[in-house]
Gaussian input, Z-matrix of N, CA and C with variables (Angstrom, degrees):
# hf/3-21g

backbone

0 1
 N
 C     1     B1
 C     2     B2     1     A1
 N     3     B3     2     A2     1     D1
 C     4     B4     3     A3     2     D2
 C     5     B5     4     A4     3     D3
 N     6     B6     5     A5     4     D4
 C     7     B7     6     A6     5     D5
 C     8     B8     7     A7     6     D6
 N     9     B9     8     A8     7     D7
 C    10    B10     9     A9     8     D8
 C    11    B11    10    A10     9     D9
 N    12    B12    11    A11    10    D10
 C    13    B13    12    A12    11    D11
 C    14    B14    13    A13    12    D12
 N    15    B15    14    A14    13    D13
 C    16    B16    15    A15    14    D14
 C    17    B17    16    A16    15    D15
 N    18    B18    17    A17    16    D16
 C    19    B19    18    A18    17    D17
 C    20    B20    19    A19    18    D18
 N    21    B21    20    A20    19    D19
 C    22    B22    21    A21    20    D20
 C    23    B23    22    A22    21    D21
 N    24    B24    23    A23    22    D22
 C    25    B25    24    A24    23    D23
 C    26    B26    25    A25    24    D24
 N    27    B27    26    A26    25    D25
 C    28    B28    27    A27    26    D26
 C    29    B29    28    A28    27    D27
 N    30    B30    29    A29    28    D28
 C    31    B31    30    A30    29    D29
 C    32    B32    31    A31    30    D30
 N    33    B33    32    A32    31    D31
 C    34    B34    33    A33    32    D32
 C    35    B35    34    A34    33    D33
 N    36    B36    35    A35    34    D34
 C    37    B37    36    A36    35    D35
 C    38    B38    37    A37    36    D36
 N    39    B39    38    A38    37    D37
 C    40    B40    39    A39    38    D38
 C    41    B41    40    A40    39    D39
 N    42    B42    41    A41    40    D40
 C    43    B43    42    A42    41    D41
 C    44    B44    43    A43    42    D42
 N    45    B45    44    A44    43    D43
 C    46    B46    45    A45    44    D44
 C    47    B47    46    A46    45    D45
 N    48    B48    47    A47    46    D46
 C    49    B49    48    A48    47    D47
 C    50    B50    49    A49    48    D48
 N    51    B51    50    A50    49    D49
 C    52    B52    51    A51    50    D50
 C    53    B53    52    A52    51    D51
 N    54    B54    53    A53    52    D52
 C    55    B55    54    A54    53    D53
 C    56    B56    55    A55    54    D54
 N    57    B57    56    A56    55    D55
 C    58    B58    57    A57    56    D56
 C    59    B59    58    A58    57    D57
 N    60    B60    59    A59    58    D58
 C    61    B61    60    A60    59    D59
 C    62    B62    61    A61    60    D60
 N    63    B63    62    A62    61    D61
 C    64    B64    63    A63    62    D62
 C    65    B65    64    A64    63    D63
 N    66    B66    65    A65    64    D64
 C    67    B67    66    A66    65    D65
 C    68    B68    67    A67    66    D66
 N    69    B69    68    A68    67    D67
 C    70    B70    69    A69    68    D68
 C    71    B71    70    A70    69    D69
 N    72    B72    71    A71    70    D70
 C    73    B73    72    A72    71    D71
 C    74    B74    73    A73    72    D72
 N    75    B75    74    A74    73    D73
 C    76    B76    75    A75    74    D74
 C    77    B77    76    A76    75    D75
 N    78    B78    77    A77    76    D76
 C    79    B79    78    A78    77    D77
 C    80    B80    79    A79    78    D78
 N    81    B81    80    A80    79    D79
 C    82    B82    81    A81    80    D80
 C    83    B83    82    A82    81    D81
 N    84    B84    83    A83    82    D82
 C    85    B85    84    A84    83    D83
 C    86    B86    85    A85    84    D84
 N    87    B87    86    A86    85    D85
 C    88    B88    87    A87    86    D86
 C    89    B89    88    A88    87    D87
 N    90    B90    89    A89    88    D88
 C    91    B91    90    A90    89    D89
 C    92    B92    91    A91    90    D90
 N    93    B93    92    A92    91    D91
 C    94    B94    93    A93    92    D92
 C    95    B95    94    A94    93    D93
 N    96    B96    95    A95    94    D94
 C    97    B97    96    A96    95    D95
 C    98    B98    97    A97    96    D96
 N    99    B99    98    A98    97    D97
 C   100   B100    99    A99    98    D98
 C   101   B101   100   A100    99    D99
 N   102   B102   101   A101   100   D100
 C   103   B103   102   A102   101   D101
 C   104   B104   103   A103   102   D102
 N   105   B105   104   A104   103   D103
 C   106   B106   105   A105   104   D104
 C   107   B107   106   A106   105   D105
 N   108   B108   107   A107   106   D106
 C   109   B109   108   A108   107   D107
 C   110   B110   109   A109   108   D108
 N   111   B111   110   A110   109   D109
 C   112   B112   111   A111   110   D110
 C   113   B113   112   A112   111   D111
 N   114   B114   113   A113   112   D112
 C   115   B115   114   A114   113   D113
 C   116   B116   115   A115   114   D114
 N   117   B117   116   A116   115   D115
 C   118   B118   117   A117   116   D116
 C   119   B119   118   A118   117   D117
 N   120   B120   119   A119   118   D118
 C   121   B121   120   A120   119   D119
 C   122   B122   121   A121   120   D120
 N   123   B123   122   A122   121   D121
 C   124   B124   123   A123   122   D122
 C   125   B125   124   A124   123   D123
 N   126   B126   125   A125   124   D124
 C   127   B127   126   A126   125   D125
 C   128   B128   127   A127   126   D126
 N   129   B129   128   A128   127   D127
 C   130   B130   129   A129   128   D128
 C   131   B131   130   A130   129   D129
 N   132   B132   131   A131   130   D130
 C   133   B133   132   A132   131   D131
 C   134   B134   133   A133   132   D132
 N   135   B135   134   A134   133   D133
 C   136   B136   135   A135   134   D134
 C   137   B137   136   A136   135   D135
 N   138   B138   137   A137   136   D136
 C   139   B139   138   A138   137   D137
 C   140   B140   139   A139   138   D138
 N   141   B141   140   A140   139   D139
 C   142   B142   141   A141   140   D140
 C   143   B143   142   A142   141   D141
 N   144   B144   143   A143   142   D142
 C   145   B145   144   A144   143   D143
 C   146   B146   145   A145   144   D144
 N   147   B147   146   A146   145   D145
 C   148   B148   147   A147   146   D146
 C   149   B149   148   A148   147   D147
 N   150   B150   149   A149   148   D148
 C   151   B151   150   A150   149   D149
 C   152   B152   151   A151   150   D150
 N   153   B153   152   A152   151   D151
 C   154   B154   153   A153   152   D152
 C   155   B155   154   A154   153   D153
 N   156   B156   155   A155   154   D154
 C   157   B157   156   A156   155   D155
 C   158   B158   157   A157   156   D156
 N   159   B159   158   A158   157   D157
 C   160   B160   159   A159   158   D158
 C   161   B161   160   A160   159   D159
 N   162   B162   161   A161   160   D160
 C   163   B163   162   A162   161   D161
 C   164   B164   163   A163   162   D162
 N   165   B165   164   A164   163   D163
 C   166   B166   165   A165   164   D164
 C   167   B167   166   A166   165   D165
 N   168   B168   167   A167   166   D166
 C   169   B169   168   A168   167   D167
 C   170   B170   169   A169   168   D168
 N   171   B171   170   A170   169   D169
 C   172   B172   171   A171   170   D170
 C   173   B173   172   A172   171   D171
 N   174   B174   173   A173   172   D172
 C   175   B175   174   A174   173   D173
 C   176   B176   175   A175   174   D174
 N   177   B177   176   A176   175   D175
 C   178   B178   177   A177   176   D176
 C   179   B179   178   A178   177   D177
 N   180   B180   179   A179   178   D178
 C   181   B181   180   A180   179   D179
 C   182   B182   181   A181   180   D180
 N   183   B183   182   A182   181   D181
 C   184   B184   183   A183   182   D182
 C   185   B185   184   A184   183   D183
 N   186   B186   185   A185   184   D184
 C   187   B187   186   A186   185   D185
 C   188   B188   187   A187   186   D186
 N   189   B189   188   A188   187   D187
 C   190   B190   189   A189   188   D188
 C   191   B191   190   A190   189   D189
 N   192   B192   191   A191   190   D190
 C   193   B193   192   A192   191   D191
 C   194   B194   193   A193   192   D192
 N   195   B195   194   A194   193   D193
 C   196   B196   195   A195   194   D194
 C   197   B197   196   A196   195   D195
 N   198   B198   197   A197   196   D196
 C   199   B199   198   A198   197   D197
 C   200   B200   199   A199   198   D198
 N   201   B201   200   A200   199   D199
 C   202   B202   201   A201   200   D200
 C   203   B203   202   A202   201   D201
 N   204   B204   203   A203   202   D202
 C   205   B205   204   A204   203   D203
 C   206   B206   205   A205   204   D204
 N   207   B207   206   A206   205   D205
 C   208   B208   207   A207   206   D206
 C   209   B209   208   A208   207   D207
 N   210   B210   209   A209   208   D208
 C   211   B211   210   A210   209   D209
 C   212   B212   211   A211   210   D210
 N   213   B213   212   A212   211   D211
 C   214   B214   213   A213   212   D212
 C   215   B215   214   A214   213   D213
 N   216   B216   215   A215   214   D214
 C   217   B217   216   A216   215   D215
 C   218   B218   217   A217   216   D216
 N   219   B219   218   A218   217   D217
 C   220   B220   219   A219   218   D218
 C   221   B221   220   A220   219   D219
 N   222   B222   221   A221   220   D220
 C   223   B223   222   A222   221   D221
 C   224   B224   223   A223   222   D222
 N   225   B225   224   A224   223   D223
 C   226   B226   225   A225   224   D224
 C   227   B227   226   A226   225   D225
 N   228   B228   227   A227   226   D226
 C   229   B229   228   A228   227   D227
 C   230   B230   229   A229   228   D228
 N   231   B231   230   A230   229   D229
 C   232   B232   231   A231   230   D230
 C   233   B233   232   A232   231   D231
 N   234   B234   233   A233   232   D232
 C   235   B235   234   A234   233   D233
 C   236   B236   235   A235   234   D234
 N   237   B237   236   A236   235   D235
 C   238   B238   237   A237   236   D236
 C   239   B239   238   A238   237   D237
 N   240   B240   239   A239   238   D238
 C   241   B241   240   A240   239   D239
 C   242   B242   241   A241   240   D240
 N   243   B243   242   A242   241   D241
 C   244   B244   243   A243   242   D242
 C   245   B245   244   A244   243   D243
 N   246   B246   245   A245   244   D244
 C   247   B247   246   A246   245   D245
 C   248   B248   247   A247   246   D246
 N   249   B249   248   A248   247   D247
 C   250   B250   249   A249   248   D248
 C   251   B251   250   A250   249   D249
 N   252   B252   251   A251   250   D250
 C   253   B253   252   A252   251   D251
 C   254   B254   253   A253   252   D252
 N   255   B255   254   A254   253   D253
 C   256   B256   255   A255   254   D254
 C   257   B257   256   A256   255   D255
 N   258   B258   257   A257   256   D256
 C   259   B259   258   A258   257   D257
 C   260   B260   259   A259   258   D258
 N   261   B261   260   A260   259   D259
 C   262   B262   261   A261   260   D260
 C   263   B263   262   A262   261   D261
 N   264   B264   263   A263   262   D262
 C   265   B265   264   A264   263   D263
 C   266   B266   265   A265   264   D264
 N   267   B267   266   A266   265   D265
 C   268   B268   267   A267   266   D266
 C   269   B269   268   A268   267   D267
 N   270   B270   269   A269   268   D268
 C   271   B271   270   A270   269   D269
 C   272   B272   271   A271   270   D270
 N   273   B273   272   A272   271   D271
 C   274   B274   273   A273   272   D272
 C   275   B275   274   A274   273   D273
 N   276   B276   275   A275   274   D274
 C   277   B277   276   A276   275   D275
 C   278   B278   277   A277   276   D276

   B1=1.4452
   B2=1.5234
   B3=1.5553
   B4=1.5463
   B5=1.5014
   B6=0.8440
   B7=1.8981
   B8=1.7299
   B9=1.6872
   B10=1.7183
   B11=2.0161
   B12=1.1660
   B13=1.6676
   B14=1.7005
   B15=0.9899
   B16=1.8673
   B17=1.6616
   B18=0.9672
   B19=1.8830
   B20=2.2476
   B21=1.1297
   B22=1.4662
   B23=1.6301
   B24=1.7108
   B25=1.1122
   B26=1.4721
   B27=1.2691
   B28=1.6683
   B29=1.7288
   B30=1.1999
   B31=1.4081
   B32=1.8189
   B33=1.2023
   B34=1.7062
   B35=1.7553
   B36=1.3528
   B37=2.5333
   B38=1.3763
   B39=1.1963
   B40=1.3272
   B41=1.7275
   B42=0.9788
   B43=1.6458
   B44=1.7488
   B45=0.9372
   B46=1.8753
   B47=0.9068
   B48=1.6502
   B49=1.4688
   B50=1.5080
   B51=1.5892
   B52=1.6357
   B53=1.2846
   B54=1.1461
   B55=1.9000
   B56=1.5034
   B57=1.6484
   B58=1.3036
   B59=1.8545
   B60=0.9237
   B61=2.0422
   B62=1.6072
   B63=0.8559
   B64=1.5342
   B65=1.8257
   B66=1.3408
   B67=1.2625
   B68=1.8906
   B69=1.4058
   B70=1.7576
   B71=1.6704
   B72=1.0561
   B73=1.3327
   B74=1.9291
   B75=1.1165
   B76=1.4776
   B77=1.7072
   B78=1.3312
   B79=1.1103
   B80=1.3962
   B81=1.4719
   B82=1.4954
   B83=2.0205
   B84=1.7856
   B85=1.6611
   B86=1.6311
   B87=1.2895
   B88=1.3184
   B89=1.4571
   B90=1.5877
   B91=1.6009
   B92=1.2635
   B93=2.0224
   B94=0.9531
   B95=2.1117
   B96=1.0588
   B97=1.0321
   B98=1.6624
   B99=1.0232
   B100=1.5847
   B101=1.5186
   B102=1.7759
   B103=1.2202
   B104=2.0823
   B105=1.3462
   B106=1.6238
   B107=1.7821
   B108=1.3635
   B109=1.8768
   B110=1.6007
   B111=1.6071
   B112=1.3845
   B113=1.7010
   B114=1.1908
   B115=1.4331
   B116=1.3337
   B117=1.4071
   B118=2.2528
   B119=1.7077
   B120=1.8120
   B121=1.5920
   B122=2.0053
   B123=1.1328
   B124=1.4401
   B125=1.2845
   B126=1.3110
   B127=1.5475
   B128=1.5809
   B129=1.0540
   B130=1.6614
   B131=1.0809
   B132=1.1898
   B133=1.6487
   B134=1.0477
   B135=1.2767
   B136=1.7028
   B137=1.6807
   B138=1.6907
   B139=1.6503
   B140=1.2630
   B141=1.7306
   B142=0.9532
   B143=1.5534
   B144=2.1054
   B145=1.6220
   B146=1.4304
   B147=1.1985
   B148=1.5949
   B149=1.7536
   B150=1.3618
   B151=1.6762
   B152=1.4003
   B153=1.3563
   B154=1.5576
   B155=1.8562
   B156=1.6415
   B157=0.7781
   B158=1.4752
   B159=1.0734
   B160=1.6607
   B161=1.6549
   B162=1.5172
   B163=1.2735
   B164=1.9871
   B165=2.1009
   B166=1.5696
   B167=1.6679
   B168=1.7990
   B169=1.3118
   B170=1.7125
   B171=0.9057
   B172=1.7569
   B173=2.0548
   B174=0.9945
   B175=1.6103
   B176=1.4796
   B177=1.5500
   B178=1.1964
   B179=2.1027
   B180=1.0248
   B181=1.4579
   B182=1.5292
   B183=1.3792
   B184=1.4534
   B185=1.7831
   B186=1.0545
   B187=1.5374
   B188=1.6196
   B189=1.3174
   B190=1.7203
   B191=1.5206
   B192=1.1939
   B193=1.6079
   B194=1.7175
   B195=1.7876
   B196=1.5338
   B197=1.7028
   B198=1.3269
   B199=2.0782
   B200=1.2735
   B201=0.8391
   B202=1.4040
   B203=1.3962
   B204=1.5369
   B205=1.1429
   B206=1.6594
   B207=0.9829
   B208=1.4176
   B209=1.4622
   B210=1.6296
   B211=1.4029
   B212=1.4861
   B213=1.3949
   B214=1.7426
   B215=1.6308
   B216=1.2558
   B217=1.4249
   B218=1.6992
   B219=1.4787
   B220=1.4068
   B221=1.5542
   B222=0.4975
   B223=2.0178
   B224=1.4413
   B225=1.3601
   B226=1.2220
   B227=1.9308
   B228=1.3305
   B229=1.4308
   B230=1.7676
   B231=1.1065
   B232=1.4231
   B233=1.4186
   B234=0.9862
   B235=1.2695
   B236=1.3602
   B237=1.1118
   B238=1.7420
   B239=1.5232
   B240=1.5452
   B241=1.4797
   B242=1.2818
   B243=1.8862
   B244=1.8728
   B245=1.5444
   B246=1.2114
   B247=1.3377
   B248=1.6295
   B249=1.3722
   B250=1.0207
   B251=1.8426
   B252=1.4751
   B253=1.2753
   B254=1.5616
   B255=1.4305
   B256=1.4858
   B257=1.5688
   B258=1.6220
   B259=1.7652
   B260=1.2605
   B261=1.3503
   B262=1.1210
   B263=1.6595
   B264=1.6225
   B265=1.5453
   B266=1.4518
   B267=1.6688
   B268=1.5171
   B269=1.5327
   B270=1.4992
   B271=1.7419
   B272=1.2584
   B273=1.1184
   B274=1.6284
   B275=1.1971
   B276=1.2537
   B277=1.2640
   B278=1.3059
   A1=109.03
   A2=117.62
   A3=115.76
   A4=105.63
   A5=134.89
   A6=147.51
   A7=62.01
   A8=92.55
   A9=120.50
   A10=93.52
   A11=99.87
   A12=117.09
   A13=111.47
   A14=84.43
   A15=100.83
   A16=111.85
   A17=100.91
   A18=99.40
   A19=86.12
   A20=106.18
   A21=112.87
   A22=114.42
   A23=126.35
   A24=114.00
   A25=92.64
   A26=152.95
   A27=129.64
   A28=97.71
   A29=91.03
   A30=118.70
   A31=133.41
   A32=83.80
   A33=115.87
   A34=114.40
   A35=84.22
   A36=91.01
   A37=77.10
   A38=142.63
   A39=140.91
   A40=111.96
   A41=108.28
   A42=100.49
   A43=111.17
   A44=113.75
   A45=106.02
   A46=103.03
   A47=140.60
   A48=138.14
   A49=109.62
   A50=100.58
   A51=94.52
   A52=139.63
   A53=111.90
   A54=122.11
   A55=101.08
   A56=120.97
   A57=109.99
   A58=98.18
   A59=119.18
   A60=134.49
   A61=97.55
   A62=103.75
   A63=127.31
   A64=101.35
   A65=121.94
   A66=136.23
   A67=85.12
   A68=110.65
   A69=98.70
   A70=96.70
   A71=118.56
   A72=130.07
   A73=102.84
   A74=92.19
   A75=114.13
   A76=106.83
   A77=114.94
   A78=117.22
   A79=114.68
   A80=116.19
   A81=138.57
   A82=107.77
   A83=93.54
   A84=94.77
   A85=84.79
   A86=162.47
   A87=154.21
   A88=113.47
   A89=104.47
   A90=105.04
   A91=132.82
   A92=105.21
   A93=100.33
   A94=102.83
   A95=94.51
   A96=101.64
   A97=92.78
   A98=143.30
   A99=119.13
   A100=119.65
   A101=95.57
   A102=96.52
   A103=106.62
   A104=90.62
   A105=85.62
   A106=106.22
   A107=112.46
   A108=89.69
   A109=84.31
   A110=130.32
   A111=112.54
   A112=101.60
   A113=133.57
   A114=118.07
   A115=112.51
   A116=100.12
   A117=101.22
   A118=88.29
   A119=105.62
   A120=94.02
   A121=103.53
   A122=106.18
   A123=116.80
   A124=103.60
   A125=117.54
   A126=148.30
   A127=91.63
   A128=132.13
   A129=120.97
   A130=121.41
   A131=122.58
   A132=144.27
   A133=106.70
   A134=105.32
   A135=112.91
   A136=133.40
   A137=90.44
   A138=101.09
   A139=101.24
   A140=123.73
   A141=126.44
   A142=128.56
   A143=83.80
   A144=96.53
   A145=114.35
   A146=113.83
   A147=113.40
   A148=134.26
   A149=89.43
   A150=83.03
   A151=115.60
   A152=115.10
   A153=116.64
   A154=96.04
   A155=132.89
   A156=133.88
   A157=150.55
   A158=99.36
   A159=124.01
   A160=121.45
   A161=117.78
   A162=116.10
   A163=121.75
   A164=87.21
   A165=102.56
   A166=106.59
   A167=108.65
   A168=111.67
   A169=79.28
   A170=144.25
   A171=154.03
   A172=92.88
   A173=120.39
   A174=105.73
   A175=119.54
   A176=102.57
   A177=134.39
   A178=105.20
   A179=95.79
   A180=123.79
   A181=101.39
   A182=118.79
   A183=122.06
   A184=94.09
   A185=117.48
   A186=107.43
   A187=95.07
   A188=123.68
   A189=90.48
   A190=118.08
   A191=109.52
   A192=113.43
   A193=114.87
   A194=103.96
   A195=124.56
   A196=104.58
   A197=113.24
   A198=109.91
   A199=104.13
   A200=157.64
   A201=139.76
   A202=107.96
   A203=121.11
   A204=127.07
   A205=114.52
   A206=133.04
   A207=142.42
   A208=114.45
   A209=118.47
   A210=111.82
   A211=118.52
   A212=112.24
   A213=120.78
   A214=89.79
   A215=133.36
   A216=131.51
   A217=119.53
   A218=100.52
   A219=103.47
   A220=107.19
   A221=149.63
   A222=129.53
   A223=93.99
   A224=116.89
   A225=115.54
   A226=127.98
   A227=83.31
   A228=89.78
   A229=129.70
   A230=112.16
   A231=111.30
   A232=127.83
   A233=134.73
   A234=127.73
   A235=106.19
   A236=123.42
   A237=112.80
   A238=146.81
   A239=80.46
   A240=122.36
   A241=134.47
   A242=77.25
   A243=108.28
   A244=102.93
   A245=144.41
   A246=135.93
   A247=94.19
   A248=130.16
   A249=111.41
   A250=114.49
   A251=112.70
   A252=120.94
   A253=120.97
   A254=100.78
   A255=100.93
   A256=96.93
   A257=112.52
   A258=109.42
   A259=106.57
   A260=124.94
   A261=153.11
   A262=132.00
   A263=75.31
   A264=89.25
   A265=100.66
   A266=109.12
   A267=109.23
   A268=116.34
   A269=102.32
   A270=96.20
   A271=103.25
   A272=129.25
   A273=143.94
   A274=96.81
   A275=159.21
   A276=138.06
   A277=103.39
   D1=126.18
   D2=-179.97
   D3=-94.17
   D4=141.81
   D5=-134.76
   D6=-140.27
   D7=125.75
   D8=170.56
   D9=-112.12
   D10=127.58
   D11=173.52
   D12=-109.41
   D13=113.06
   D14=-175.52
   D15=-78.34
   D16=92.75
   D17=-150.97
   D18=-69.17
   D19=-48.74
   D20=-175.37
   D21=-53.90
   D22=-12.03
   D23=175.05
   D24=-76.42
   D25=-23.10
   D26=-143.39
   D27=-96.91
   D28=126.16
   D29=155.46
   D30=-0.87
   D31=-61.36
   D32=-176.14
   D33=-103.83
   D34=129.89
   D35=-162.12
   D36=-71.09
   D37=-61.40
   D38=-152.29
   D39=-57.67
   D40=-56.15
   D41=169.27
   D42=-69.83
   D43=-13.82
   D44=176.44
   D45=-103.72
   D46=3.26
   D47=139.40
   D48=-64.09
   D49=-77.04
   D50=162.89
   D51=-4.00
   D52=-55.70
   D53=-170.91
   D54=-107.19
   D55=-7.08
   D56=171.89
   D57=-87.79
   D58=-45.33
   D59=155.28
   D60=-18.83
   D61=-76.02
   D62=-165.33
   D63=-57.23
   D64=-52.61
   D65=-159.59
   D66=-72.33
   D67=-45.08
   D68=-160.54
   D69=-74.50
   D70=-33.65
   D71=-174.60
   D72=-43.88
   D73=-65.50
   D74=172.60
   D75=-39.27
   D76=-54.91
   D77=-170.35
   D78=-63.98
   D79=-52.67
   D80=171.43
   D81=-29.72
   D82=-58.36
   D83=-166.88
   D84=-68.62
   D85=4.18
   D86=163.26
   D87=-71.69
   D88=-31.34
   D89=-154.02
   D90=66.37
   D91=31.68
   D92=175.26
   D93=-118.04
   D94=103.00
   D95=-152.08
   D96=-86.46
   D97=-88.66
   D98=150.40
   D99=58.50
   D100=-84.18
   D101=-167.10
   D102=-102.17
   D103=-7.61
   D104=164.23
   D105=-71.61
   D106=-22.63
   D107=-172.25
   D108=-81.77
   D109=-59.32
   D110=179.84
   D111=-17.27
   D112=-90.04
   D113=-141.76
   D114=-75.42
   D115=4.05
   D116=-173.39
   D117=-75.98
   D118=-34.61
   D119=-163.51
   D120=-80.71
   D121=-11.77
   D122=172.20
   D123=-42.82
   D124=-76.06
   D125=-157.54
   D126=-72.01
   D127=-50.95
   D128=163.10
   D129=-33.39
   D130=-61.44
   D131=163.93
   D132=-26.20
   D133=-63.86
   D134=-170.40
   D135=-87.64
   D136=-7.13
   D137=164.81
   D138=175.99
   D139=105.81
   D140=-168.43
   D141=-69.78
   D142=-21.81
   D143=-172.94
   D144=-85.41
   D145=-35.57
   D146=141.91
   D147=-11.11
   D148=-67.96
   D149=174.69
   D150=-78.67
   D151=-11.07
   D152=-164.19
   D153=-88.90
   D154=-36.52
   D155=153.46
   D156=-81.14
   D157=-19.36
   D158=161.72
   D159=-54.85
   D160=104.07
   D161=-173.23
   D162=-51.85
   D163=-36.10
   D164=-162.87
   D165=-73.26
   D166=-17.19
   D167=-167.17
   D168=-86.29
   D169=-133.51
   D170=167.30
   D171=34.48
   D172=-39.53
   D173=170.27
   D174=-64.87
   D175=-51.67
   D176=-176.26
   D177=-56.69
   D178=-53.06
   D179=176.32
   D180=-51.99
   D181=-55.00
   D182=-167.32
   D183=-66.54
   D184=-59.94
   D185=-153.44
   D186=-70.35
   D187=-32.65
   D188=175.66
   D189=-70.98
   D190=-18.82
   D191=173.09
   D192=-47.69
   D193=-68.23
   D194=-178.48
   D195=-62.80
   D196=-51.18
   D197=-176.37
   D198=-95.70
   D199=20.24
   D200=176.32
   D201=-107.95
   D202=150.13
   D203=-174.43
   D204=-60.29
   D205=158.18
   D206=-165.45
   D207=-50.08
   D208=-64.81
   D209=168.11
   D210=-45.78
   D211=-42.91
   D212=-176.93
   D213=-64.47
   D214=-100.94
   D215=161.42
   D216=33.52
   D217=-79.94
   D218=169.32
   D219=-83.78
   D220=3.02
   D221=163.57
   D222=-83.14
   D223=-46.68
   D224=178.61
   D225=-46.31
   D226=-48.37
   D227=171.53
   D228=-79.58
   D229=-29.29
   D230=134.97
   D231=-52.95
   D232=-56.40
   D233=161.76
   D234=-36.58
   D235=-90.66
   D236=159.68
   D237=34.09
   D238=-84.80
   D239=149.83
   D240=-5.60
   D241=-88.79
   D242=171.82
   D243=-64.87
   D244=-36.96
   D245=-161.82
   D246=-99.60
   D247=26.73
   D248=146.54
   D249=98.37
   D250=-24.88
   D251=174.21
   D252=-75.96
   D253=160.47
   D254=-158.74
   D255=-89.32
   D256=147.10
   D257=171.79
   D258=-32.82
   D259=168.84
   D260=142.67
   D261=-148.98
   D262=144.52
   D263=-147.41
   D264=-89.48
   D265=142.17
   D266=-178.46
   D267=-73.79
   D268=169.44
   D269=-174.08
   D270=-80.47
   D271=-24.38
   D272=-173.50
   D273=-91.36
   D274=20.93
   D275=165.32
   D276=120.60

């Protein structure tokens, strides 16, 4: 049985950033990078200053920027952007 976690019932933005952090992280070591920017822009939503200060979101942030396919890539890097980090440039071009 897969146990579904409702990150949006909890109380506190900081722990439903947390486990949304945690959730893209997850996604990233998959290579599914896709749905890790889906939840980076989640966690935006839900606290902008968060991602803009958060070391794990800006790590997390970099590798869908550099591996992710091109459309993912650029949303990504806008996303980026808004939280304040500097472009980065892919190794491929």
């Amino acid at each position: 049985m897969i146990a579904v976690v409702e990150h949006d019932r909890s109380p506190s933005i900081e722990r439903r950033v947390a486990f949304l952090l945690d959730q893209a992280k997850g996604y990233g070591q998959r290579r599914d990078y896709a749905s890790a920017l889906l939840t980076l822009q989640t966690a935006e939503a839900e606290a902008p200053e968060d991602m803009r200060y958060r070391p794990a979101a800006h790590q997390i942030l970099r590798t869908v920027t550099e591996r992710g396919r091109r459309p993912v890539a650029q949303q990504a890097a806008l996303l980026a952007g808004r939280v304040g980090l500097p472009p980065v440039v892919r190794p491929n071009g």
